[in-house]
N, C-alpha and C positions, 0 to 999 in steps of 0.2 A: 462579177467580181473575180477575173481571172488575175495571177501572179504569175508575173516571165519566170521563164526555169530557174532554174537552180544552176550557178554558178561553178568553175571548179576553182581552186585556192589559185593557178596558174590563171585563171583569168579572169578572178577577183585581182590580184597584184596585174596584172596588165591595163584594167580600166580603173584601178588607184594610179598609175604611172602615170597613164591616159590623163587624169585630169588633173591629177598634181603639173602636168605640163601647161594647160591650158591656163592655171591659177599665175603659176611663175609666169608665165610668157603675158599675162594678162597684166601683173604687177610691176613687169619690165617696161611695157610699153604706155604703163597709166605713168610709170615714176617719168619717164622721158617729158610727157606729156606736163606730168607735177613740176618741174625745173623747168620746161616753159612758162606753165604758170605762176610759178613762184610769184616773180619780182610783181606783176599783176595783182595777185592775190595782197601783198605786205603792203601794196599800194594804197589797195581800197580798203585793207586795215588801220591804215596810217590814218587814212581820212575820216576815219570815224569820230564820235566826240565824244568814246573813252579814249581818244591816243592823242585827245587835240595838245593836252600838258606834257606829252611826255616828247623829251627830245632823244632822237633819233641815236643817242651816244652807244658807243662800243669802248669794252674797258679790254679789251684783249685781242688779239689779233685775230684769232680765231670764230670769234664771236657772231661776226655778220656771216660767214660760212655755213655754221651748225642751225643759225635760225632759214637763212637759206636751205637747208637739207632738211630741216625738222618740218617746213611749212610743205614743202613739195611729197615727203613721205606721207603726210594726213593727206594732202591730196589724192595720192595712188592709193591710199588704204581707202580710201573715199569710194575711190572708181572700182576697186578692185571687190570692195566688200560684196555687193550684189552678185557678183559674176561667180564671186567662190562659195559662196550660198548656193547659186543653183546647181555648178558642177557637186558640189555634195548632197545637195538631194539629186540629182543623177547616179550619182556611184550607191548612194540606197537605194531608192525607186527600184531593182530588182527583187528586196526582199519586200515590198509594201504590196497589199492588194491595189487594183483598179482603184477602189475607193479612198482609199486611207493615200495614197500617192495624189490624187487631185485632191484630197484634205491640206495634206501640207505642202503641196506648190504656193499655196498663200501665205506660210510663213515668213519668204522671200522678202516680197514689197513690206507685210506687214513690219520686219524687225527690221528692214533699213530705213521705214519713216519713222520709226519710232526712234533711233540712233538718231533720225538728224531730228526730230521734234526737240531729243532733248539737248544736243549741240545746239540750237536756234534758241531753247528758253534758257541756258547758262549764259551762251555771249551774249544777247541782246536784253534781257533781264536780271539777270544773277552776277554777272561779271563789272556791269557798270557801278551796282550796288556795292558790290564789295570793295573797289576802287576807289568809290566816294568812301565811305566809311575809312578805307587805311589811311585815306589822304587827310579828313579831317581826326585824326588821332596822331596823324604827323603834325598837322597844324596847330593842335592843344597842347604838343609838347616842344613847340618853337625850331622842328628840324626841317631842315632845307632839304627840299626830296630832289633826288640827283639819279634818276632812273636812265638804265640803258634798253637797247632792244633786246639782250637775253634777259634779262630780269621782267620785262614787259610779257613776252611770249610764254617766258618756261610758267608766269603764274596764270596765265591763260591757258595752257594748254594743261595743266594741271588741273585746272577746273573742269573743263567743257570736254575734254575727253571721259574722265571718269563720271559725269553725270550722263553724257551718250550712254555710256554702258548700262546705268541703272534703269535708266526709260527701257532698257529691255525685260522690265519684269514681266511685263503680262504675256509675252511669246515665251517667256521661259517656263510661267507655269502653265500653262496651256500645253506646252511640250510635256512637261513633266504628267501633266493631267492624262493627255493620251498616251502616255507608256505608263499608267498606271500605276505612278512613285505616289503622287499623293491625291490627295481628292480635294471635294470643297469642307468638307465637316473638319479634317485636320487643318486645315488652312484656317478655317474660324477658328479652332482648340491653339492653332500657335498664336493667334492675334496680339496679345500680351507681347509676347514674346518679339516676333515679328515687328510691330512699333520701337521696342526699344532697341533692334538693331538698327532700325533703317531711322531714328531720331541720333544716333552715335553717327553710321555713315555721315547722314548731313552736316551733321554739326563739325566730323573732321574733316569738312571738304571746306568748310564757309568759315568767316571770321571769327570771333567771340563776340558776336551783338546779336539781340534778339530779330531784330528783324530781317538778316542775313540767314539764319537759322531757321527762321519760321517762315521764308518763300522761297527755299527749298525741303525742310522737312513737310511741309502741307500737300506739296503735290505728291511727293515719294508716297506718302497716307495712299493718297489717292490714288495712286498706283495699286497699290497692292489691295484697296476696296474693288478697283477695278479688275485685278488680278483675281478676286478670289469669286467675283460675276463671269469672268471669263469661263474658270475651269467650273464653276456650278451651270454653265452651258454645254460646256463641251463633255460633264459627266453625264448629265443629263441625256445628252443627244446616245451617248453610247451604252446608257443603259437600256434605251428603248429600242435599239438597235441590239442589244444582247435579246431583248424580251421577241423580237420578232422571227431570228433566227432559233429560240426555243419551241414559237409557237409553229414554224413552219417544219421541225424534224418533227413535233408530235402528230401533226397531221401526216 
């Protein structure tokens, strides 16, 4: 369980430049990349059958531009997210043991599958649901739905991005777990607590219908019963790893 040396401020700020360069240049050539794929991308979104009702209208000039730069952006932040994960655990990895540095190289894969698990169950489960629902309350009130492609995109990408972000509970506590902010006993004492943030989260991501609310408040649950098995693992594992470096200075 050896740790690389000790760094000086001069060349901590040198390998922060170092990979602040490698992120930018990384994000420069994923966006190049994103604006090839763009028109690809909007394509085989068109052809879906949440987008079979809606026609393709633009009410501004502007409008087909911004959803062209908005779609190729998530793509670069796509490609980019992985890469600037692992140069930041690079730029730690000096102050981490042997150990605890192959501990969290698995953070990596773990929180980019879990970003796109939960992009993948907002658009193709969450997103189609809440589309039927607005459409039949436009229908119940006799309005003629006259959608364009900003108004299609900006409610889509309202959705599926901020649930990406929530699917990252269980790596957040599991981090928080091994820097020892909280454990699993507080994590059951906020449970109350806990529920009635992440039932508000869902409920101001989704419609006003129950069952927009209740297939996404039931997983976020789930998440966080998940979350709170995660860090009763990973306390576990480091208290018996505390108990063996006790047992080995007494001997």
């Amino acid at each position: 369980m050896t740790q690389e040396p000790e760094l000086t401020l001069v060349e901590h700020l040198t390998e922060l430049r170092k990979r602040l360069i490698i992120i930018a240049t990384t994000f420069i050539l994923s966006l190049a990349l994103g604006f090839w794929l763009a028109p690809k991308t909007l394509t085989f979104i068109k052809q879906q059958p949440t987008a079979a009702h809606v026609e393709w209208n633009v009410f501004g000039y502007t409008d087909g531009l911004m959803i062209y730069v908005k779609c190729a952006l998530i793509l670069a932040i796509l490609v980019t997210l992985p890469i600037a994960m692992y140069q930041i655990w690079l730029f730690v990895k000096p102050g981490l043991l042997e150990k605890e540095a192959r501990g969290t190289i698995y953070f990596i894969p773990v929180s980019f599958f879990l970003f796109l698990a939960g992009i993948s169950f907002s658009y193709f489960i969450l997103f189609p649901l809440m589309l039927n629902f607005m459409s039949n309350i436009n229908d119940s009130i006799g309005a003629l739905e006259t959608y364009g492609m900003q108004q299609y995109f900006t409610f889509m990408f309202n959705l599926i991005i901020p649930v990406g972000i929530v699917f990252e509970l269980p790596v957040i506590i599991l981090f928080l777990t091994k820097l020892g902010i909280i454990t699993p006993d507080r994590l059951r004492k906020m449970r109350k607590v806990s529920y009635f943030v992440l039932v508000v989260v869902g409920v101001s991501i989704t419609p006003p219908d129950f069952i927009s609310d209740f297939i996404i408040v039931v997983p976020l649950l789930l998440l966080f019963e998940i979350s709170i098995l995660v860090s009763s693992w990973s306390y576990k594992k480091q208290l018996a790893k505390q108990a063996l470096e006790e047992e080995s200075l007494e001997n």
